[in-house]
MIMISE-359972 format. One line per 4 residues: number of its first residue (from 1); their letters; for each residue x, y, z of N, C-alpha, C, O. Coordinates in steps of 0.02 Angstrom, whole numbers, plus 50000, padded with zeros to 5 digits. Layout:
NUM> A> X Y Z X Y Z X Y Z X Y Z  ...
END
This chain:
1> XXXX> 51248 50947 46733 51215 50967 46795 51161 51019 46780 51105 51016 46805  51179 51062 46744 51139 51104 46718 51073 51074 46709 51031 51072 46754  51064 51047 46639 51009 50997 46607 50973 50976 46658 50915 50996 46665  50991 50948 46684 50944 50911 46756 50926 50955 46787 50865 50960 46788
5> XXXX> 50967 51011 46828 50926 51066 46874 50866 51083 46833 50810 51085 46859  50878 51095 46763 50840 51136 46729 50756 51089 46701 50699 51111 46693  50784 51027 46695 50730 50973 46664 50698 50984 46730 50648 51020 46727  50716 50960 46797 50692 50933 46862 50652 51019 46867 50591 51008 46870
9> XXXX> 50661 51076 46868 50630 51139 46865 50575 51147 46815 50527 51185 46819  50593 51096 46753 50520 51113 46704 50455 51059 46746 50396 51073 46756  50490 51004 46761 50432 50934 46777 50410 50958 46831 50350 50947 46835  50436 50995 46887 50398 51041 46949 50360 51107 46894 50303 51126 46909
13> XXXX> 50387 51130 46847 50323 51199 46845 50276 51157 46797 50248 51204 46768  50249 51100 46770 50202 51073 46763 50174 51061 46787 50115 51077 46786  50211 51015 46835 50153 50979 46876 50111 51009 46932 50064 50984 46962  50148 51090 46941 50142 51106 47004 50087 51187 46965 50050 51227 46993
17> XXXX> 50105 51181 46900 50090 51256 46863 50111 51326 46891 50077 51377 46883  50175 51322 46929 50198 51354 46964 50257 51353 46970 50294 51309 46992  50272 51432 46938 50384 51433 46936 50376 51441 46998 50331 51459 47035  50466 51411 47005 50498 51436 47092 50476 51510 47089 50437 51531 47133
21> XXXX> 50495 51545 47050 50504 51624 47057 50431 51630 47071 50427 51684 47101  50373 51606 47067 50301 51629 47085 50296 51589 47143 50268 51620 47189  50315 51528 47159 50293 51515 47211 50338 51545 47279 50317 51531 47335  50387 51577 47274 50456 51641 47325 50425 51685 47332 50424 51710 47388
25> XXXX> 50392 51709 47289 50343 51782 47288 50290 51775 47321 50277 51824 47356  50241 51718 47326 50187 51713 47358 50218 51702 47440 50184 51732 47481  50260 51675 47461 50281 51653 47505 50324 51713 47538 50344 51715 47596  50330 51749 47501 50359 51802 47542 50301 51868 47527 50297 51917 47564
29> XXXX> 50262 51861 47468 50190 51907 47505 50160 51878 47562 50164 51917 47610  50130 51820 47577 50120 51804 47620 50148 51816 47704 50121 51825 47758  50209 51812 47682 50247 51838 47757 50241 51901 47765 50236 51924 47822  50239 51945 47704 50246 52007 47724 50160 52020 47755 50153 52037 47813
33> XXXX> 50106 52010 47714 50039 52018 47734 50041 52000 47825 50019 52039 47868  50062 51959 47833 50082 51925 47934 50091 51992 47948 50054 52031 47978  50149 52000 47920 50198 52056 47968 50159 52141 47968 50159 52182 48014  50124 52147 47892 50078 52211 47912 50032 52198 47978 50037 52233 48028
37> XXXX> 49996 52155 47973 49940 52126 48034 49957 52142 48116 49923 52169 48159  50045 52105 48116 50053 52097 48159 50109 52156 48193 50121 52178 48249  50125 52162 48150 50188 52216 48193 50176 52306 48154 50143 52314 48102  50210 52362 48191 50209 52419 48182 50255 52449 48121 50252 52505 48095
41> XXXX> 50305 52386 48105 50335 52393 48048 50339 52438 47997 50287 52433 47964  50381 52486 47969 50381 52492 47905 50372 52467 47866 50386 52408 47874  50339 52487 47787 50342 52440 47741 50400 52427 47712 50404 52379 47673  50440 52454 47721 50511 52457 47696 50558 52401 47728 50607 52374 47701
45> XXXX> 50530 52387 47803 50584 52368 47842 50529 52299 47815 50556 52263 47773  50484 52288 47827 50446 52208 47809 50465 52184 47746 50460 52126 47727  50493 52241 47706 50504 52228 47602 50551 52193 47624 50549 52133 47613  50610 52224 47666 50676 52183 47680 50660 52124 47718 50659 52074 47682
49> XXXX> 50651 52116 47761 50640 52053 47811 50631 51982 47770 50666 51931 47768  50566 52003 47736 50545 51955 47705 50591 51927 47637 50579 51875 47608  50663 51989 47614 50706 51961 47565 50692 52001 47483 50704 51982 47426  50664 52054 47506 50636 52085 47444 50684 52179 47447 50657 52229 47470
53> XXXX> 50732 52176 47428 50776 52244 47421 50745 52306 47373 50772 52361 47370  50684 52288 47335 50694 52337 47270 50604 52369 47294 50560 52329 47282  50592 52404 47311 50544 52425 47329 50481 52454 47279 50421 52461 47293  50506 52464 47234 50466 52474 47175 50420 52404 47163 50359 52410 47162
57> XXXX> 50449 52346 47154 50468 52276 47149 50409 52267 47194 50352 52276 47175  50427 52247 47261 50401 52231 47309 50299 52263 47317 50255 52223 47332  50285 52334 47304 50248 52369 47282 50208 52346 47239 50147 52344 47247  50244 52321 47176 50206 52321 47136 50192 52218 47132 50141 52208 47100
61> XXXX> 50214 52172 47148 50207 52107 47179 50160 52105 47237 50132 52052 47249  50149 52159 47277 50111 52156 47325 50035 52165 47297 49984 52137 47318  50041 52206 47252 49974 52225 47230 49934 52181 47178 49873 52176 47175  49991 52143 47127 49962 52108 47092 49942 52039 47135 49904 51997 47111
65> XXXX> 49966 52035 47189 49944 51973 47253 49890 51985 47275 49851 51939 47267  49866 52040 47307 49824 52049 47361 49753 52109 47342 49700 52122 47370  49786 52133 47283 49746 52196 47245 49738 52238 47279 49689 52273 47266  49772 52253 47326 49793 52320 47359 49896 52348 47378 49949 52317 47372
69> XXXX> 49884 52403 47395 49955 52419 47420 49979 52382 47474 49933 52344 47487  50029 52370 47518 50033 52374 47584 49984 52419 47630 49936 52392 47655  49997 52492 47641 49983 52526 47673 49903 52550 47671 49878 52588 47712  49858 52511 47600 49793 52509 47590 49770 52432 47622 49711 52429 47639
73> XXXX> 49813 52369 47630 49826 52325 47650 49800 52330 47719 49742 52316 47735  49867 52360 47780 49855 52375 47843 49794 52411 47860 49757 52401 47908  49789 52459 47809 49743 52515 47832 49656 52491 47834 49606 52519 47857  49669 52424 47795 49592 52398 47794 49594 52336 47859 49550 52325 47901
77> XXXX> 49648 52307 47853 49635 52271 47904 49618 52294 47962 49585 52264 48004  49652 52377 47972 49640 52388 48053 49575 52427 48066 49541 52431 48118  49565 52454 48007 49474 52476 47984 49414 52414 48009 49370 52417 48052  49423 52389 47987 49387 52314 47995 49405 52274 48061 49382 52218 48074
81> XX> 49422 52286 48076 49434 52272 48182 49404 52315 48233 49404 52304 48294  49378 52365 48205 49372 52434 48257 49298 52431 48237 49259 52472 48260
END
């Protein structure tokens, strides 16, 4: 069972050039980017929501995503509305 999870996991990160673990991360930067936009949230409480406990982690995934922090994140989006 193993072998197979693991073969069927290599023939998706070929074809797709994309591990699960990168494509969870984008998908939950993505949610979190929503949730700065949209709600008053902590960044702490959006790290969790979205399934991300380690905040260091989350911080530093956010930034290599978006090339900013969270809170440089929000802070431009709501710059750029006004």
């Amino acid at each position: 069972m193993t072998w197979n999870r693991n073969a069927n996991e290599n023939t998706k990160r070929l074809s797709s050039r994309m591990t699960y673990t990168k494509m969870l991360q984008d998908i939950r930067i993505h949610e979190s980017c929503s949730l700065l936009l949209d709600t008053s949230w902590r960044v702490q409480t959006i790290a969790l929501e979205v399934g991300i406990h380690d905040m260091k982690y989350f911080y530093r995934i956010f930034k290599e995503r978006c090339g900013l922090t969270p809170h440089e994140f929000r802070f431009n989006a709501c710059s750029n509305i006004q």
